[in-house]
N, C-alpha and C positions, 0 to 999 in steps of 0.2 A: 185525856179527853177521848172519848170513842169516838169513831169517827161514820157521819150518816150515811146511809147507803141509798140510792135512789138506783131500783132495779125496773126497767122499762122493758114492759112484755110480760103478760100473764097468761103464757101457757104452759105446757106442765112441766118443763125445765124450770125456767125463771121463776115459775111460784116455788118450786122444790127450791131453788138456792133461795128465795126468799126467806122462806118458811127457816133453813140453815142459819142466812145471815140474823133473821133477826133476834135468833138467838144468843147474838155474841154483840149485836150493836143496836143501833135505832134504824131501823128499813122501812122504806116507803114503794110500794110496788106500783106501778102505771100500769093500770087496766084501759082499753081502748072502749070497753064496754061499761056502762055507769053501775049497772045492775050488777056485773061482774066486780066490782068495790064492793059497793053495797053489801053484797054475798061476805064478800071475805072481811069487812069490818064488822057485822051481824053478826054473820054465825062463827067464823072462822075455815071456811069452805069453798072452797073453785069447784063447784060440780060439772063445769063444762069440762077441765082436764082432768082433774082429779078430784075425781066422785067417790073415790072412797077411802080419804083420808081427811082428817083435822088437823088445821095449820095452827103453826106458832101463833096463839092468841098477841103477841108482841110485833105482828107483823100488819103495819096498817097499808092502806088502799085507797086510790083516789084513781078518778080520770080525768085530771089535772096535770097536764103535764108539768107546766110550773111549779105546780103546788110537790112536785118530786122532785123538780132539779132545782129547785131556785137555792138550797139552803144543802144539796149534798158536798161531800166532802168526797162521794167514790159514784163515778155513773155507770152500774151495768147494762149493758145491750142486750135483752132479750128477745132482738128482732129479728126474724127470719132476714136472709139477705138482700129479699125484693125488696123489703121496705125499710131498711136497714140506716140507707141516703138522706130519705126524706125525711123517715124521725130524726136523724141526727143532726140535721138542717133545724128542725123547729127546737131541737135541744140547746142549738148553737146559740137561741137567744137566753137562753134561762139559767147556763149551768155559768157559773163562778171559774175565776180564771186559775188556769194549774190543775184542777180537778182532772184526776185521771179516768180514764175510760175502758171499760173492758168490755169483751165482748164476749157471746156464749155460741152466737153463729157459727153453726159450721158450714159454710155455703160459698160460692164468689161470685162478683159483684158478675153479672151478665154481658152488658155492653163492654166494660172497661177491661175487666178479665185482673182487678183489685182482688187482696184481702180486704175484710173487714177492718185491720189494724191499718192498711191502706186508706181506707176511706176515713178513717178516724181524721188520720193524718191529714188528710187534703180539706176537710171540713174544720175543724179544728187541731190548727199547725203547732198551738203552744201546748197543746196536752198532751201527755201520756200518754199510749195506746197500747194493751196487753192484751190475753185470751185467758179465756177458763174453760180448760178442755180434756177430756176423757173419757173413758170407759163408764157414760151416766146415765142410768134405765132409771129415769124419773120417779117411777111407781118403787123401784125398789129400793132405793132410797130414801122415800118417804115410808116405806115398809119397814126400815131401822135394818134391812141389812149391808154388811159391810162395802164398801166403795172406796176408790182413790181417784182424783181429780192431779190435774197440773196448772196450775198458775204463772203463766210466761211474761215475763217483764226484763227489760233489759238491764231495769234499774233494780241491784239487788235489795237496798233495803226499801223501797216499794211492795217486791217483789216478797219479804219478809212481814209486814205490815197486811195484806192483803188474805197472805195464809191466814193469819189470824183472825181472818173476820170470818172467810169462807170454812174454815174447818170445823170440826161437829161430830165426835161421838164417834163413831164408826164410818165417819167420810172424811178421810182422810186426803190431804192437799200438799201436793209437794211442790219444789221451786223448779224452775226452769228458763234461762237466759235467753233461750232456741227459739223467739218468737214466731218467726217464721214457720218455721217447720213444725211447731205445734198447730199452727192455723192449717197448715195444708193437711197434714194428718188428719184432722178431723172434717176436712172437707172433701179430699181424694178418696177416701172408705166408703164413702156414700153409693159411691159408683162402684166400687169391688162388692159392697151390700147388696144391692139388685142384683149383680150376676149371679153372689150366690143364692136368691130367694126365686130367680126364675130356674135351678135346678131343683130346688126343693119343690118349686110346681111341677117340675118337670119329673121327678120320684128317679131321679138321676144316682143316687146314694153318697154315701159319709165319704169314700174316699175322693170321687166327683167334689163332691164339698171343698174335701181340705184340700185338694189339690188347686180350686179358684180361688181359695180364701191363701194360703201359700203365696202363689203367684200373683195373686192382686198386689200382695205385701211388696214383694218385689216390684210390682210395675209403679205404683204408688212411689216405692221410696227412690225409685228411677228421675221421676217426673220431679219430686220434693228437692230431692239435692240437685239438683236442674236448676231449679228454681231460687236454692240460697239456704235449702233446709241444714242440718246436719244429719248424717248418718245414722247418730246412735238413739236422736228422736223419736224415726221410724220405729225402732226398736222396743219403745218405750209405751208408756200409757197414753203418747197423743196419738202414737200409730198401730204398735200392735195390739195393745189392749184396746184401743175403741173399735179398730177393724172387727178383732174376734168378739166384742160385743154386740156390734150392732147386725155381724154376719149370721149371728149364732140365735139370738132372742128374737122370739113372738113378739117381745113389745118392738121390734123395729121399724119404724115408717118402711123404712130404703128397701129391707128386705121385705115386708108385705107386699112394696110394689112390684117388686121382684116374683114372689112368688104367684100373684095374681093374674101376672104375664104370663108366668106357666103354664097358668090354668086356663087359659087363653082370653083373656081378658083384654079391651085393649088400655093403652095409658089416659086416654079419655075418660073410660066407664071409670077406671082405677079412683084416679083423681076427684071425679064430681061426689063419690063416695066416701070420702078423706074430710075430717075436717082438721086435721093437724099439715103442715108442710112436711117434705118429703126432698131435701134437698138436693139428693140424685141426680132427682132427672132434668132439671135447670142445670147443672152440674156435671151432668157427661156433654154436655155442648162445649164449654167451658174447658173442660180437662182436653176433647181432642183437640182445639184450636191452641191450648196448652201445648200439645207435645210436640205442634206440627212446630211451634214458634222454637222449640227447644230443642226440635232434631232425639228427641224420644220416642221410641213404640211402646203402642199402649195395646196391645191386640184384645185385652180384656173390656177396657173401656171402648175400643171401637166394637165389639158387638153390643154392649147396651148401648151406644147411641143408636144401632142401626136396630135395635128394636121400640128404643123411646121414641126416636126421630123420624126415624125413616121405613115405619110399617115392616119391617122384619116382624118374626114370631119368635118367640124363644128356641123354640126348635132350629132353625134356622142360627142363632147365637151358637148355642151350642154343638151345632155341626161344625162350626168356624174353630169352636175352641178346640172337637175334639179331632182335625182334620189327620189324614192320617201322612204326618211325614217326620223325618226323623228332625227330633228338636239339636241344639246346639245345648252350650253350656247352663247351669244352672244360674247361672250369673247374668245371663244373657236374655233379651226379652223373648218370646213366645213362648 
């Protein structure tokens, strides 16, 4: 028997894995917006995220919350982390008991300073709680070119069961026990992502570049195994492949905002401009109050706090990175 998927959030991740899943099983997407169903049971089209592509005709739509969980067998999260709690609260009445839950968030919870698999957890104690995470530029994906994703569940044959519904052609999904350290990976890059997009406003150049995108790597995988991650995680497509994707690509929220700061923009103007979230910057709060708990330096993530938070300019960030005093080892934060 296939097994049904109810993917909640249709923006342009979630419909991209939708548009995937429903190609291997029966998918039901949760649009917040009626019209947004509508759209995608009609014509087959999300033209608010993705405007220019056709989705799996096999992929239906509703703004029913029930009417997507009452009857799943697997519950995707495709909700930014603000509202992550609260759907999962009104979920908490509808979904069937056991049904596992995964999440696509890369973000953490604000006040609590939670994963999403976190929050799973505290909301619903008897389910499952995994991650679907990597190196994933929505539009190019739906473009048919090639991708790899990781699917982290602690439970192997879950974790084998899942690949199969998520995999697809040239998106390829591999297994991963490291749940933790898959979650933080792709929420810690957020914040390495701005600092590299505000030297790219700043025409700083390629070796500038790979020298914050390098050392993000390391401060990141500092903070992660802190945290409960494993090491060779970081190494992998939750951490350095989404890092260098999301550091690297025009379609990146993190890095736009980044770059726009360059441009001297401030995170205000940024923001009211955006209709997609941008996990970063909710997220370099978050990471420093992280590192001070875990006796880490983060010297990268504190200049974007002090340009998201605290009215610094990017110029001012990158005088901090590039101060001039002789560093220590390469293993060693700054």
């Amino acid at each position: 028997m296939r097994l049904r998927v109810a993917l909640l959030g249709a923006g342009s991740f979630g419909t991209t894995i939708g548009h995937l899943s429903s190609g291997n099983t029966p998918t039901t997407l949760w649009c917040r917006r009626p019209e947004t169903a509508d759209e995608i049971n009609r014509e087959h089209r999300n033209s608010r995220y993705l405007p220019d592509f056709d989705l799996n005709p096999e992929l239906r739509a509703t703004s029913s919350l029930e009417e997507a969980v009452r009857e799943a067998d697997v519950v995707v999260m495709g909700v930014p982390s603000k509202g992550f709690r609260d759907v999962l609260k009104d979920v908490s009445h509808h979904i069937r008991p056991w049904v596992p839950v995964v999440s696509l968030a890369k973000g953490l919870e604000q006040d609590t300073h939670l994963r999403m698999t976190e929050v799973i957890r505290e909301i619903l104690p008897e389910h499952r709680a995994g991650v679907l995470t990597g190196p994933n530029l929505a539009k190019e994906i739906m473009a048919g070119f090639a991708a790899a994703t990781v699917v982290a569940f602690e439970d192997a044959d879950l974790c084998r069961q899942l690949q199969a519904i998520f995999h697809s052609g040239g998106f390829r999904v591999y297994k991963n026990h490291d749940v933790v350290g898959c979650e933080l990976g792709g929420a810690l890059k957020n914040v390495i992502a701005i600092a590299t997009g505000m030297g790219d406003g700043l025409g700083v150049g390629d070796n500038t570049r790979a020298a914050v995108i390098t050392r993000g790597l390391s401060e990141l995988t500092r903070l992660g195994v802190a945290m409960g991650g494993e090491p060779a995680t970081f190494a992998g497509l939750a951490g350095m492949g989404d890092l260098i994707a999301t550091c690297a690509s025009r379609q990146s929220r993190n890095r736009f905002v980044g770059e726009e700061l360059g441009k001297g923009k401030t995170i205000d103007e940024i923001i009211t401009e955006m209709n997609q979230v941008a996990e970063g910057v909710k997220t370099s709060r978050v990471v420093m109050e992280l590192g001070e708990k875990h006796g880490v330096l983060l010297p990268i993530s504190r200049e974007v706090y002090g340009v998201v938070h605290d009215g610094r300019t990017a110029e001012d960030a990158y005088r901090g990175l590039m101060r001039p005093r002789l560093p220590g080892s390469e293993a060693e934060a700054g």
